[in-house]
C-alpha positions, 0 to 999 in steps of 0.5 A: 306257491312257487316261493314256498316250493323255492323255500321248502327246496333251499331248507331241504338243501341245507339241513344236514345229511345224517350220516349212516351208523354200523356197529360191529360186535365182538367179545370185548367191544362195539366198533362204532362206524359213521358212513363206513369210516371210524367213530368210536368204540365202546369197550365192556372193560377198560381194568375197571370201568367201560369206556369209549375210546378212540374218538374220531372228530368230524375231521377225522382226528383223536378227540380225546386223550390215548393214555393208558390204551395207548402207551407209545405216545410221547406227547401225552402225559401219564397222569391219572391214569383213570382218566381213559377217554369216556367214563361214568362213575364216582369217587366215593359211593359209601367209601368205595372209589369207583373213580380213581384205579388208585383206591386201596385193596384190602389183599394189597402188602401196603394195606396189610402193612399199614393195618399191621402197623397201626395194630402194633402203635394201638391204634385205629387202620387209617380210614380208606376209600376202597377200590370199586369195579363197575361190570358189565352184566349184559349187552341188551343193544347194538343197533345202526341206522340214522342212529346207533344205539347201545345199551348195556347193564353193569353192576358196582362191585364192593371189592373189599367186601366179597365184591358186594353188588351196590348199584346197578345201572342201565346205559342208553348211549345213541351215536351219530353225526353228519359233515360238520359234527358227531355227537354221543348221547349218555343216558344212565339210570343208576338203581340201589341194590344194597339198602342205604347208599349214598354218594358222598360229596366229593369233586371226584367224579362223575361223567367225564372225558379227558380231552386231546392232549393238544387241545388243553388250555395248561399248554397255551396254544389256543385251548379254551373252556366256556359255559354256557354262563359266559364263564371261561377256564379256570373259572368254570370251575364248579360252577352250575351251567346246561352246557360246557364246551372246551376247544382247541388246536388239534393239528393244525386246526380248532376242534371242540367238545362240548357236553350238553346237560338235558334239563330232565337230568338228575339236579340239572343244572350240574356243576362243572369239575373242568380243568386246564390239564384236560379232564372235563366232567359233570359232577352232581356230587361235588359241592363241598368241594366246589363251593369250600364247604359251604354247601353240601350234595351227597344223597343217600338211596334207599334200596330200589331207589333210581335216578338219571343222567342225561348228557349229549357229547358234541365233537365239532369244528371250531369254537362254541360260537362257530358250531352255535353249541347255544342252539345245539342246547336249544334243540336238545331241550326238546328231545 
């Protein structure tokens, strides 16, 4: 009996302590706190898109990148200028970029004057992926506690047909952590408004992050990419696998950011659109390109038709094996 108290007592002392998660509304955000001290902030409208964004590791340091939010900083660089932090949404939705800030807009000079020219020559405009938004239509949850949990509804807009609604989504995002790591869950349940959508087979997309910019593996100081399949950098690339982690030095010491993919995903296990330079996300749409043509991924929905993704985002010290991402997916598993 009195082994089996000493056990009991040494397990209690050592599984982690959660820490407490407030939430702070106001009319363009939700301030994310973890015992009082800054986590992240989930933010309705970014230009085109919501987004988290700062993120503060668990020893607290920026986790992702700052630009565009933050133009003052000039250590990072200044591409892609979508890439804010923490998104979700794809690069073509039936011709519509929800991905990219660069698609065209129909009431743009450029458009006018490329059609113009086009219906001068007698020729066909040039075909184009138009720009898309994703709004948010309401604000269903912001709760603290053990865990915090937000949810929110949003719309894709159509912008070059009258802003025509395509799809709707629902976004379960919990947030927590303790002293050694926090984590993000996504879960979104992406719903046909407009009948007969299909998200065409591109490698842009779709739930992605943009790490730190000291962390990237391109600068040559440390940073690293492994999956889950022992696949490393470069060669994570496209390729399916339940979890990705990608670390590096960020001031002076090895921070990390995995992202776990929950076997109830929608085509778990999801392909990996993971780069050097820093963009890392999860593509079930991508493989044309991730596989040279060879295989193909677009999926068209009736309308009413719904799918769901689940992710967990994990911000850790050290690298996958020192924060064991392995039994972090394990644990995930079972949720």
């Amino acid at each position: 009996m009195r082994l089996i108290l000493c056990v009991a007592v040494l397990f209690a002392w050592a599984a982690p302590v959660l820490a407490e998660v407030g939430v702070k509304k106001s009319d363009s955000s939700i301030e994310v706190t973890l015992d009082g001290q800054a986590f992240a902030t989930y933010i309705f409208d970014s230009g085109f898109k919501p987004i988290i964004w700062p993120i503060i590791g668990p020893t607290g340091k920026e986790m992702t990148r700052a630009w565009p939010m933050r133009k003052d900083d000039p250590t990072e660089k200044t591409d892609h200028v979508h890439q804010k932090s923490f998104w979700f949404d794809h690069g073509d939705v039936d011709g519509v970029d929800f991905w990219a800030e660069t698609a065209a807009d129909p009431s743009s000079e450029r458009v006018k004057r490329e059609d113009e020219a086009a219906k001068a020559a007698g020729k066909e405009p040039p075909k184009r992926l138009w720009q898309g938004k994703q709004v948010q239509t309401g604000l269903v949850k912001a709760e603290g506690g053990k865990i915090g949990t937000i949810v929110t509804t949003n719309d894709w807009l159509d912008l070059h047909h009258s802003q025509e609604r395509m799809l709707s989504d629902v976004r379960t995002i919990r947030f927590g952590g303790d002293k050694s790591a926090r984590w993000i869950d996504f879960d979104v349940t992406v719903t046909a408004v407009k009948d007969g959508v299909t998200f065409r087979d591109t490698k842009e997309g779709s739930f992605g992050l943009r790490v730190n910019e000291e962390m990237k593996v391109e600068r040559k100081t440390g940073g690293k990419i492994v999956s889950s399949e022992g696949l490393e950098d470069e060669k994570a690339w496209g390729k399916p696998a339940a979890w990705v982690d990608y670390h590096g030095p960020i001031k002076g010491e090895t921070l990390g950011i995995a992202i776990l993919n929950h076997p109830s995903s929608f085509r778990y296990p999801t392909h990996w659109h993971v780069r050097p330079y820093g963009l890392f996300a999860a593509n079930p749409w991508g493989l044309h390109d991730f596989t040279a043509g060879k295989e193909h991924s677009e999926y068209r929905m009736t309308k009413g038709d719904s799918f769901t993704l689940r992710y967990r985002v994990i911000f850790h010290k050290g690298d996958e094996k020192q924060a064991d991402i392995a039994a972090a997916f394990a644990n995930y598993t079972k949720e």
